[in-house]
matplotlib code that plots the C-alpha trace (Angstrom):
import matplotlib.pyplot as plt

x = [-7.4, -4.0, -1.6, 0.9, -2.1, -3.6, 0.1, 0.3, -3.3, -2.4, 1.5, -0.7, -3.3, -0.5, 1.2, -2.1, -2.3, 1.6, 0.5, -1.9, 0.9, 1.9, 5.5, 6.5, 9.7, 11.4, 11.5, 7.9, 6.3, 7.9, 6.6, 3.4, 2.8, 4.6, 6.8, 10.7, 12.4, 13.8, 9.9, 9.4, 12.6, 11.5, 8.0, 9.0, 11.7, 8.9, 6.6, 3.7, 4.6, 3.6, 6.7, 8.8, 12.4, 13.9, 17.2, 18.6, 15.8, 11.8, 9.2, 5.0, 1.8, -0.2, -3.6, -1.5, -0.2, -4.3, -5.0, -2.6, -3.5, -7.2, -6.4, -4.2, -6.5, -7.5, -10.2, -13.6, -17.1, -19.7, -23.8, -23.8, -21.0, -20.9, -17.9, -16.3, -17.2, -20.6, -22.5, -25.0]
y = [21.0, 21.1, 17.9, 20.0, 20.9, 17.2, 15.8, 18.3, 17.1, 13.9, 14.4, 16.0, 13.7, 11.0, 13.8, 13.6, 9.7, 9.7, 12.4, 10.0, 7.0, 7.9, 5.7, 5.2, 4.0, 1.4, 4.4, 5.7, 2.2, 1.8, 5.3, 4.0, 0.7, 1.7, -1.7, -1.9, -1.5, -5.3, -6.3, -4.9, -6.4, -9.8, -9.5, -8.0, -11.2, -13.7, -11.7, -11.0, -7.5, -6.3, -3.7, -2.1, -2.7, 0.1, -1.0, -1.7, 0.8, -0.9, 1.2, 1.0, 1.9, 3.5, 1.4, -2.1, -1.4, -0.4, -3.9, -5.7, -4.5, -5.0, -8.5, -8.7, -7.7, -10.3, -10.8, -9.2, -11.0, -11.7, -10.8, -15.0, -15.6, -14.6, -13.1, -15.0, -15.1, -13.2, -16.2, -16.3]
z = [-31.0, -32.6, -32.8, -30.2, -27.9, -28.0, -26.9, -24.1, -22.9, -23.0, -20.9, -17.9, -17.9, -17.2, -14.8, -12.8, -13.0, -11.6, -9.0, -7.7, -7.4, -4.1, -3.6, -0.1, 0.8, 3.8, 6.5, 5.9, 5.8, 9.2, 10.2, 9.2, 10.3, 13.5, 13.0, 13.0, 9.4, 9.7, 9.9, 6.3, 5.0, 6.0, 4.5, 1.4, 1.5, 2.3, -0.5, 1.6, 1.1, -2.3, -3.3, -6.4, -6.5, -8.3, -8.4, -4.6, -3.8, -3.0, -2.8, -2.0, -2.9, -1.2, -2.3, -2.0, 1.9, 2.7, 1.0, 2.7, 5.6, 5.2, 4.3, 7.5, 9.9, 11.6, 14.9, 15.4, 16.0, 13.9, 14.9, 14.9, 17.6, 21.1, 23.2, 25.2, 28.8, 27.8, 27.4, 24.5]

ax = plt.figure().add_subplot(projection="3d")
ax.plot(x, y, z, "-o")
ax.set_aspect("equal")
plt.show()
């Protein structure tokens, strides 16, 4: 493989790796999450809302919103606890 032929391999192989980081902005985190856009200003603000500034512009990822929101979640039972008003 040529020097010209290993550079183009190498430019869409970073294409593909770009392809795959999704950025969303303010409008379709609110979309969503199904939450008001003053919701996402304050948790970005707070920094519980991992984001990219690009200049007065933020973005998200993809993978970091699933995170947050799997570290958000909150509730559930565990095989040791009972529900309420079930008895054990």
């Amino acid at each position: 493989m040529s020097n010209s032929d290993e550079n183009l391999q190498t430019s869409l192989d970073r294409a593909d790796d770009f392809e795959s980081l999704r950025l969303l902005d303010v409008d379709q985190v609110c979309r969503l999450f199904r939450i008001k856009k003053s919701w996402v200003y304050d948790a970005v603000e707070a920094g519980t809302l991992p984001v990219i500034r690009l200049g007065r512009q933020l973005r998200f990822r993809e993978p970091e919103l699933v995170a947050f929101l799997a570290d958000a979640t909150t509730g559930g039972f565990k095989k040791s606890e009972s529900v309420p008003g079930r008895g054990s």
